[in-house]
Every structure is written in C-alpha cells, then in structure tokens.
N, C-alpha and C positions, 0 to 999 in steps of 0.2 A: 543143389544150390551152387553157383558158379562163383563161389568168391572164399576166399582164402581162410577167412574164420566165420564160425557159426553164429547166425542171429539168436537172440532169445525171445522166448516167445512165454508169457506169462498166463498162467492155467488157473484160475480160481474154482475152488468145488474140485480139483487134483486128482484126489487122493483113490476116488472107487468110481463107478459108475460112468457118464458119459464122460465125465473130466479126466476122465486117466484113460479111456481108450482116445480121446482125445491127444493128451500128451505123449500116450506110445506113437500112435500114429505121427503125432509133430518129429518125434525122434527119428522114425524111422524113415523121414524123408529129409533128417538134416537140421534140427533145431536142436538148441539147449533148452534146457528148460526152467522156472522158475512157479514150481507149483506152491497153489497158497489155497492154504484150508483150515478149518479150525481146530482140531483139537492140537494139545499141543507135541513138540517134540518127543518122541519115543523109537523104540523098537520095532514097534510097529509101521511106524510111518517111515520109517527107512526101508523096511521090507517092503512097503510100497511101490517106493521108489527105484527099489534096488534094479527093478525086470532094466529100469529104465539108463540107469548107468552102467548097465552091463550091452547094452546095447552098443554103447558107445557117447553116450551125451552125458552134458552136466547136466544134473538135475538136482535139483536143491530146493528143499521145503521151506516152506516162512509161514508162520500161526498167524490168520489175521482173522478176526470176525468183519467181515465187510462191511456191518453195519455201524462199527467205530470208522466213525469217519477222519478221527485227529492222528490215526497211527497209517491211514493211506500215503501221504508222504514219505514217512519213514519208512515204511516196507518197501517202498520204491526206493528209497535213496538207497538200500541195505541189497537190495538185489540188482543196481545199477554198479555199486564198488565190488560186491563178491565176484560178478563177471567179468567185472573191468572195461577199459574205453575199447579195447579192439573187439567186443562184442556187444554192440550194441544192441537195446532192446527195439524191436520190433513188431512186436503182435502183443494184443491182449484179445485174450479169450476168456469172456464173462457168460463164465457156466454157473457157478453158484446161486444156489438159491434154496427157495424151501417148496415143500409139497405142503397143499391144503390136507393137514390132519390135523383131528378128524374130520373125515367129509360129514360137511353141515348144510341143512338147507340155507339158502342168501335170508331166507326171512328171520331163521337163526343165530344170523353170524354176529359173531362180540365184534365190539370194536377195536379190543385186545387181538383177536387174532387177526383182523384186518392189519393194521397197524404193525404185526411183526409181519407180515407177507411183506407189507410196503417197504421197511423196514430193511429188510434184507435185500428180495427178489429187486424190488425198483430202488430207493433211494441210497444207500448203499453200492451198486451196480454202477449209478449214476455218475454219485461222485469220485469212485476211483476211476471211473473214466474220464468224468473231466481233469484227475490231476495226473493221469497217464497221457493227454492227449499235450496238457502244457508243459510235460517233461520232453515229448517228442519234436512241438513248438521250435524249443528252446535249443534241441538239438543241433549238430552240422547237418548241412545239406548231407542227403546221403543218395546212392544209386538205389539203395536195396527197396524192394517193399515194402510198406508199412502200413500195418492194416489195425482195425479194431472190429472182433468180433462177437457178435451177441447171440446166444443161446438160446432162445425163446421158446416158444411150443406152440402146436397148433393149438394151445386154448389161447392164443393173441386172437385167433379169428372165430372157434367152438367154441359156444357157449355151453358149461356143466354151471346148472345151478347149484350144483353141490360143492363146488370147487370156487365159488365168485372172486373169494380173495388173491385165488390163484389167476385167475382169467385177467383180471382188473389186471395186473401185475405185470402179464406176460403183452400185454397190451398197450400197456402202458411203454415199456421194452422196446417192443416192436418202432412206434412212434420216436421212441429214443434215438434210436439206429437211424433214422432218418434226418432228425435233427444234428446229429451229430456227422453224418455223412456230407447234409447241405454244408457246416463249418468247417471243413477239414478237407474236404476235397480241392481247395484250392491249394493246399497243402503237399499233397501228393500223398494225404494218407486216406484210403477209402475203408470205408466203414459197410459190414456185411449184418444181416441176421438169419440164423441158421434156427430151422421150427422143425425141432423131431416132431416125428409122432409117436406110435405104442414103440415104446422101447423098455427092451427086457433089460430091466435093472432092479436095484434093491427098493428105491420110490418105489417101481412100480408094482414090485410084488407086497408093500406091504399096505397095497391098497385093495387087494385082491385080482385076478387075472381074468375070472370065471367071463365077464361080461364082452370083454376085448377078446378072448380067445375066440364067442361067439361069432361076433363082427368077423372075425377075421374067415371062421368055418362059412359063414355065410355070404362072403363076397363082398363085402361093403370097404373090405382093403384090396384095392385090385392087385397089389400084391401079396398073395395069400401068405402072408408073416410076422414075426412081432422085427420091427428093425432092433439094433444092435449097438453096442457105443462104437463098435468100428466103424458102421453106417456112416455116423457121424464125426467120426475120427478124420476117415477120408474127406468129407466133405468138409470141415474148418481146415485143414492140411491145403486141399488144394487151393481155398479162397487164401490163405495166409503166404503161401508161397508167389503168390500172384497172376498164378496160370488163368484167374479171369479179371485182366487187367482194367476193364472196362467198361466196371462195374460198381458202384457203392450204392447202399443207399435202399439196395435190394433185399427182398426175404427169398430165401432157398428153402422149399418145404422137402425133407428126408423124409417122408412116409408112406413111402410104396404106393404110391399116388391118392391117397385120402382123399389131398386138394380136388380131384376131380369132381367136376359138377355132373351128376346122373341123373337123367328125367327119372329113369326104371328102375 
C-alpha cells in the first residue's frame, strides 16, 4: 500500500477459521487490524493474535456479540481512538456468523433457531454495517479505498433443506451487499460479497466431511479440493486493497468452481 501509515481494516468472527486467515492475509499485505469476536479478553485470544503482531501490524481484539446492536457504536468509537486519526479505518469484513446446528429438516425447524441465525448471521451483520458505513459518511474525504465486505456462502444460492436457517441468512447477506453497494457507491466506497464454498475449518468439520469429501472424489468440485481460509484470505485482501476498483455490488464465488453450471 502506497501511503505512509497503515489503513485498518475490521475482522468480525477474527479469532479461528476464515476470519483470521482472513486478517493474516489483511496483514500481510499491509493492514492493521481490529479483530472483533465474542468470547472475552484472555490468554488465549492474545495467542491468537500474537502470529499477527509479530508480523508486523496492530492488531487488537474488541469482545462484541454482533447481535447487541447498542454496543455497535461503541466498539467502533473504542477502535477509531486506539488507532488514532492518522490511521484511519477503511474496510469492514463481516465474517461472523453461525452454522445451522443441529442440521434439522426446514419442516423441523423452531422458530428459536431461526431467529438466532437471523439474529446474528443477517440482523446483527446488518446493522454494524449501517453504523460503519455512517462513521465512514462522516469522515474526511480520503484517496485510500474504502470497501465493505460480506462473507456469504454458496448456500445464498444452494439450497440444503437441512441447513434453511442458514440459506435464508446467507441470502438474505447476499441481497444486503447489493443494497448497500447501490448507497454507498456514490460515495467512493464499494461494497463486495465474497461466497466460499467447502472449506476446511472447524464449522465445517463439526458437521461431518464424509459427504463433501465424496462430491469432491467424484468431480462435482472441478477443483478437486476442500478451499482453505487463505483461499479466502487472498480474495477479501485483494477486493479490500482495491485492486478491483470497478467493482461493487458483486458476488465472488471462491469454490473451485462449484458455480459452474454442467449439463453431465
């Protein structure tokens, strides 16, 4: 990055899985970081952290549940003065979320756990977006890029009847990204959404592998593999840096081409 101090770029869901090969990779191409996850302050979540300021960047944890929406503010106000005005923030990356456990058929499903999918995954998501977009508003005109981007998954477009709360969610997301892209782009800030697919994380092993591994032995991933959080590390790094300037608004599917439509 071509400018004298480093943007910050804020990581929700941080701490394991896509969100932290996420923020390694934001590091290692030149961000600070402002990871935000829920459990609280420890030992542990400094060893998290640590790969990350040993690299070289500020990286700094903040406990939020997304789905309290009156401390969105605050955690923004608290990670806008720790970095201070010559670093201003620049990207948000809305990874957080939940996994449909247990997988339930849709004919099954409570309204309870619908209700925390939404909860978290969309409404939650939602509005720390909108109050990251009017802190951005509000800002000086700046040169740098300024993006927001959304984590989604290919169940915004696959339908798993086992997972509906999940699908609804990520779908929901999806639509987000766009709503959010048409308002803001006049702004100069573009809004991206980024759709793994099988990725080998702790979600997804503790939903079992057996049936994706198949898919995978049998060709239905035309890239025969499960992706990776660096997979996707790279690809939120390079839409947040701005190397595809002209662009919002758009979905980016990472899944060794899933998206492809096969007659055979």
């Amino acid at each position: 990055m071509n400018t004298t101090t480093k943007a910050v770029a804020i990581v929700t869901g941080g701490l394991r899985g896509l969100g932290l090969g996420i923020a390694t990779q934001m590091v290692r191409d030149g961000f600070d970081i402002a990871v935000i996850d829920l459990p609280p302050p420890s030992p542990e979540t400094d060893a998290a952290l640590a790969p990350l300021s040993e690299a070289g960047a500020r990286a700094r944890y903040y406990q939020l549940d997304i789905a309290d929406l009156e401390n969105h503010g605050p955690t923004l106000a608290r990670i806008q003065q720790d970095f201070g005005p010559q670093s201003p923030l620049t990207c948000l990356v809305n990874n957080a979320g939940i996994a449909a456990r247990p997988l339930t058929d849709l004919l099954d499903l409570s309204p309870e756990a619908f209700d925390r999918s939404m909860d978290i995954n969309l409404r939650g998501t939602f509005f720390l977006t909108q109050a990251f977009s009017n802190l951005l508003l509000k800002q000086e005109p700046s040169r740098r890029y300024r993006s927001i981007v959304f984590i989604t998954s290919i169940a915004a477009e696959m339908t798993s009847p086992d997972r509906a709360q999940y699908c609804v969610s990520k779908a929901a997301l999806s639509a987000t990204t766009r709503l959010f892209a048409a308002r803001l782009a006049g702004a100069g800030i573009a809004v991206h959404e980024v759709r793994p697919g099988f990725m080998r994380t702790d979600m997804t092993a503790s939903a079992g592998s057996e049936v994706i591994d198949q898919w995978i032995a049998q060709g239905r991933v035309p890239m025969p593999r499960w992706g990776t959080p660096a997979d996707v590390g790279q690809a939120v790094s390079t839409l947040a840096q701005g190397l595809m300037p002209y662009s919002t608004g758009q979905s980016f599917w990472i899944a060794g081409g899933l998206n492809i439509m096969r007659a055979t």
